[in-house]
Backbone as CSV, one residue per row, in Angstrom:
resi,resn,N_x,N_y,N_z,CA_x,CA_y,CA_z,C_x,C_y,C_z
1,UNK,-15.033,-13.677,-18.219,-14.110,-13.677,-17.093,-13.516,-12.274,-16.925
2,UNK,-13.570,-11.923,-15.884,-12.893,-10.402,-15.592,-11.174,-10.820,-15.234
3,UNK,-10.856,-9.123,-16.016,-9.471,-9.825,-16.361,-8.792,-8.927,-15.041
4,UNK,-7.251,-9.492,-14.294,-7.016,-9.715,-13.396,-6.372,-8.122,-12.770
5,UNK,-6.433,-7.378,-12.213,-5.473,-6.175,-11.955,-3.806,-6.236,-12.179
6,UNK,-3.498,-5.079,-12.334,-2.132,-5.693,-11.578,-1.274,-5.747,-10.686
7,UNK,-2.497,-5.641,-9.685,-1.929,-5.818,-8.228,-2.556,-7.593,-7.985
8,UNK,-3.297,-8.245,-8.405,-3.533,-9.360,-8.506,-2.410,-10.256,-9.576
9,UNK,-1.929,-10.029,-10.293,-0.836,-10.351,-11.186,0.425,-10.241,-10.409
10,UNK,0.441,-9.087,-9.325,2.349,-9.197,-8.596,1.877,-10.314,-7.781
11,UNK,0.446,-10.976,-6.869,0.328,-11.558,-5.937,0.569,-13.171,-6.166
12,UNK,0.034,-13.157,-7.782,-0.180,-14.677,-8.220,1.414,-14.926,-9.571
13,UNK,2.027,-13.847,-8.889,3.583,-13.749,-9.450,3.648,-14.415,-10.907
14,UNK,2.677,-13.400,-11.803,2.652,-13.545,-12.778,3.628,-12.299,-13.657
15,UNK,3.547,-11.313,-12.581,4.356,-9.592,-13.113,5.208,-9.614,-11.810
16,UNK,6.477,-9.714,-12.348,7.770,-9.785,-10.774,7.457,-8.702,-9.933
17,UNK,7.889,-8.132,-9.139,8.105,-7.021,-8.217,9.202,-7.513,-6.834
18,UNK,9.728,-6.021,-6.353,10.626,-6.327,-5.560,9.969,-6.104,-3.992
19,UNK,9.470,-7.753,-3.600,8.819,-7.658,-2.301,9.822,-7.588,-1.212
20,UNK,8.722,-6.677,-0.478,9.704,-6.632,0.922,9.130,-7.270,2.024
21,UNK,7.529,-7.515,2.018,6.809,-8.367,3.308,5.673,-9.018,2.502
22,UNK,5.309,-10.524,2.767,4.557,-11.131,2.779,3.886,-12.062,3.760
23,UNK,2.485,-11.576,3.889,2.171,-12.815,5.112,0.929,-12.733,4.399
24,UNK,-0.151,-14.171,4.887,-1.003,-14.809,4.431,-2.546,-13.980,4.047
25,UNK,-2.385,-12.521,4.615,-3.073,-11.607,3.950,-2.637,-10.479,3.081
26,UNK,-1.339,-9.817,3.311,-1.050,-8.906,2.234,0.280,-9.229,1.912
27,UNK,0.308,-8.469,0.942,1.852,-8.595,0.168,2.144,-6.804,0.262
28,UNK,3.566,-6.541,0.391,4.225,-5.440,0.324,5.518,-5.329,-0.580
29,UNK,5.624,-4.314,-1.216,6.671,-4.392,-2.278,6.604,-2.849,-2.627
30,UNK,7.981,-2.699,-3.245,8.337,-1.471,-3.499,7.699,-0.817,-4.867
31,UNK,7.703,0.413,-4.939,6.307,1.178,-6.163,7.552,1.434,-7.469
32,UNK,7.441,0.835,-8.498,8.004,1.087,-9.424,8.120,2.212,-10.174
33,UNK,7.731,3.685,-9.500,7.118,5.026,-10.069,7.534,5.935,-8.006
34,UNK,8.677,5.507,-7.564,8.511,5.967,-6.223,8.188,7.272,-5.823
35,UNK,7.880,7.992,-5.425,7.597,9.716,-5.525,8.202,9.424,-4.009
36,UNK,9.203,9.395,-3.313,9.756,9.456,-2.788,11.006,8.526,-2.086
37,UNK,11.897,8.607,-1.407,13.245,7.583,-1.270,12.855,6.186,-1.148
38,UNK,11.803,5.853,-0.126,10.937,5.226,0.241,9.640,4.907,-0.234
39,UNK,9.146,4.190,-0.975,7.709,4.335,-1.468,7.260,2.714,-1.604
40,UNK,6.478,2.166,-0.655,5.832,0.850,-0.409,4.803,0.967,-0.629
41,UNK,4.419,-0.079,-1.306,2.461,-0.105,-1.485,2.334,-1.966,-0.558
42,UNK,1.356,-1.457,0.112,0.970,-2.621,1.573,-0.515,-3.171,0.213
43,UNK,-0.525,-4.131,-0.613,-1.707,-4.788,-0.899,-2.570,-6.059,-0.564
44,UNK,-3.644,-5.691,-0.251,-4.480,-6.824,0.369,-4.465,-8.206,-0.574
45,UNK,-4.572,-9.502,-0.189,-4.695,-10.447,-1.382,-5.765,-10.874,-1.333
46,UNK,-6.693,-10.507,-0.611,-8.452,-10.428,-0.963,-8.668,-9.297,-1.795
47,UNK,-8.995,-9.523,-3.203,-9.463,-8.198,-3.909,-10.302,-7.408,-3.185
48,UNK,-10.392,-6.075,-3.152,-11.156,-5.136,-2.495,-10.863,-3.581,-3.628
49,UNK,-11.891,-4.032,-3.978,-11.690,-2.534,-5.352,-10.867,-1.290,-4.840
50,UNK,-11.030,-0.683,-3.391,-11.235,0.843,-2.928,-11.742,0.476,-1.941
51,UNK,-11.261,1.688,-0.599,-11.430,1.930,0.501,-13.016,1.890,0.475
52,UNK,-13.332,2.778,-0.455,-15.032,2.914,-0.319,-15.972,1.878,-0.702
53,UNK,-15.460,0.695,-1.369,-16.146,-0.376,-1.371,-15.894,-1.930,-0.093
54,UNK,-15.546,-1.443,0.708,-14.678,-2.501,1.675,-16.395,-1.853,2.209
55,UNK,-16.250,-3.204,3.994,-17.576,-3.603,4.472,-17.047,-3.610,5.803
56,UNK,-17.999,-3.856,7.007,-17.572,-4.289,8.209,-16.746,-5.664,8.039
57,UNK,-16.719,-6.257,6.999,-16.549,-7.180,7.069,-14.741,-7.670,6.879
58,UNK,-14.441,-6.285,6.326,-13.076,-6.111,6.159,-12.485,-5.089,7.277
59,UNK,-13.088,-4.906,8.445,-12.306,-4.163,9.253,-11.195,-4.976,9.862
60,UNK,-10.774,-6.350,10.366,-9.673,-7.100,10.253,-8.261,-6.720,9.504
61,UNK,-9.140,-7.002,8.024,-7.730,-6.571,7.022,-7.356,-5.168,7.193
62,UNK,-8.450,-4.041,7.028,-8.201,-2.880,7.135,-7.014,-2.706,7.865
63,UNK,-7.377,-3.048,9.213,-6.102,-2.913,10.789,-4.953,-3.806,10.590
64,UNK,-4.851,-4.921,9.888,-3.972,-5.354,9.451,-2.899,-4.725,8.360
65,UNK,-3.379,-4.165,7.808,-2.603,-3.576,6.443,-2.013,-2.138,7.012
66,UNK,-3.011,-1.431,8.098,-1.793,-0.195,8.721,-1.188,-0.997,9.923
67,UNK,-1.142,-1.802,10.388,-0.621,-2.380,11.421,0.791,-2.857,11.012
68,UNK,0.673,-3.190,9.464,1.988,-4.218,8.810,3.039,-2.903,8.362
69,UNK,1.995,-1.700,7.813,3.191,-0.652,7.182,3.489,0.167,8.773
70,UNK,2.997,0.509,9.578,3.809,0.844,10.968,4.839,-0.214,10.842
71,UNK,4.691,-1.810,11.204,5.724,-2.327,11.155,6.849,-2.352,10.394
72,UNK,6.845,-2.299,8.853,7.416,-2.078,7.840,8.051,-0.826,7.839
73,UNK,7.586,-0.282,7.979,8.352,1.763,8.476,8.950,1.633,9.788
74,UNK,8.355,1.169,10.414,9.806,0.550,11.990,10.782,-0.060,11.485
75,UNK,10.751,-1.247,10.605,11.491,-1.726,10.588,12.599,-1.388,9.255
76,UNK,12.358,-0.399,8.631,13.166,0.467,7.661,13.739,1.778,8.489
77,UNK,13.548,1.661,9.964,13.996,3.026,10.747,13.597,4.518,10.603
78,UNK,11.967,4.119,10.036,11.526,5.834,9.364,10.545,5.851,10.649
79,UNK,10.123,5.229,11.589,9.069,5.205,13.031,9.712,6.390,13.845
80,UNK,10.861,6.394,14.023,11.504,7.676,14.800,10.923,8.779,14.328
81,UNK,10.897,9.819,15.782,9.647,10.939,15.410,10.939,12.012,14.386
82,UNK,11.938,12.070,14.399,13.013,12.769,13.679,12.433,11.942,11.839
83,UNK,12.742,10.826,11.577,12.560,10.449,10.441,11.075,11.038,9.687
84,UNK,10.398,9.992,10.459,9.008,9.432,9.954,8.132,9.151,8.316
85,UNK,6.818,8.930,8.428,6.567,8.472,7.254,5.199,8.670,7.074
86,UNK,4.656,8.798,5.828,3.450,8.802,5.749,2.920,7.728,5.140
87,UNK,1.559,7.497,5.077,0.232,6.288,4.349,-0.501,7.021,3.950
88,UNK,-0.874,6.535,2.701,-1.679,7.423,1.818,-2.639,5.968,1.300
89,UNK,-3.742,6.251,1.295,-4.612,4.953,0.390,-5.536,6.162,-0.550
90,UNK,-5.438,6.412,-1.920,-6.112,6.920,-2.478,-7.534,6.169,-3.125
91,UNK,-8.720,7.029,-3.346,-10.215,6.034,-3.945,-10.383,7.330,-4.621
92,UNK,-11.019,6.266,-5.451,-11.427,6.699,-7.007,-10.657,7.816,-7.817
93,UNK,-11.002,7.811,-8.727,-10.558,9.089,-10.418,-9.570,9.999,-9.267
94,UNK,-10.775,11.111,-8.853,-10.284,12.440,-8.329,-9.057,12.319,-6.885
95,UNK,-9.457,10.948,-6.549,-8.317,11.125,-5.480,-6.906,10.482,-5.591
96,UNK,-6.654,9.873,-7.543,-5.796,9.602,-7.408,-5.375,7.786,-7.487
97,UNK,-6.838,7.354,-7.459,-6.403,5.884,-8.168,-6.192,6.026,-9.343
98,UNK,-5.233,4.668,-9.732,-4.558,4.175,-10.837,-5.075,2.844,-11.173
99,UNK,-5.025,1.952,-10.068,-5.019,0.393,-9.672,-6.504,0.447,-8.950
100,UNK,-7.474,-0.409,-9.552,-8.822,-0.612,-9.027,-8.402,-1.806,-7.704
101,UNK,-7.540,-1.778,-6.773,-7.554,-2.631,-5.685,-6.909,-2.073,-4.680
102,UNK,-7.792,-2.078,-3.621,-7.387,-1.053,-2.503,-5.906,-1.721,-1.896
103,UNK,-4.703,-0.260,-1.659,-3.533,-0.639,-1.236,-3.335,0.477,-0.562
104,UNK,-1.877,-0.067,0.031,-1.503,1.223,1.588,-0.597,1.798,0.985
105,UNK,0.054,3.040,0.445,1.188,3.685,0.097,2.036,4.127,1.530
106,UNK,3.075,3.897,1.932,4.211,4.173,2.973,5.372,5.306,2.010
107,UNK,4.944,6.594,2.147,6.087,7.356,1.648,7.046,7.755,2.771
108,UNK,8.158,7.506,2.581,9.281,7.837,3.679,10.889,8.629,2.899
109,UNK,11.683,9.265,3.885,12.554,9.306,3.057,13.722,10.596,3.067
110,UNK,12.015,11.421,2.960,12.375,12.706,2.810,11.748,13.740,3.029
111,UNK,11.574,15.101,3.353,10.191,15.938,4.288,9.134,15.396,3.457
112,UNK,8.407,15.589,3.643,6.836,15.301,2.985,5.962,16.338,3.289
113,UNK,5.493,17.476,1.948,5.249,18.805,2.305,3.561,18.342,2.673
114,UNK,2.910,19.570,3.404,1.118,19.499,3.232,0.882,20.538,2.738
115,UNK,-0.471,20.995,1.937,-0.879,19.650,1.401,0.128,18.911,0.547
116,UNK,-0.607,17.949,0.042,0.437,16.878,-0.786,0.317,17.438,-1.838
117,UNK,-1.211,18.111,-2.555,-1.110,18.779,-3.659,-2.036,17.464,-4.798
């Protein structure tokens, strides 16, 4: 049996976390490690390893999951072009995964330099 992530463990609320949106495809909750004021991770509850392993078949969820953190960043007041916010989905080693299950990062808060580095 393959053992569970732990982004599959906050979903089947086996490891607490402090959610802020749930609907019948993703869960959203705040990053326990925030690198900024603001820091949401948008996760799918269909496992999906990485951006680079998703299919046509997940373009639905895809648009769903930036569709929910626009909403989620509207509705935390970071959508104003004065505030604003960024999404970051990192894949694989070099770009910065941690968690083998593709999720949306919403950093807000505070400037957000480029590159990110």
């Amino acid at each position: 049996m393959v053992e569970k992530t732990l982004f599959e463990k906050i979903i089947d609320r086996e490891i607490p976390a402090e959610i802020v949106y749930e609907d019948d495809l993703c869960l959203a909750f705040n990053d326990i490690s925030p690198q900024a004021p603001c820091h949401i991770l948008i996760i799918p509850k269909k496992p999906v390893s990485r951006l680079a392993e998703s299919t046509d078949k997940d373009k639905e969820l895809l648009g769903h999951l930036l569709l929910r953190a626009k909403e989620i960043a509207d509705n935390l007041g970071f959508s104003d072009e004065d505030q604003g916010f960024r999404i970051v989905i990192n894949n694989g080693k070099n770009g910065g995964e941690t968690v083998p299950h593709l999720h949306v990062h919403i950093l807000a808060g505070r400037p957000l330099l480029w590159p990110p580095g």
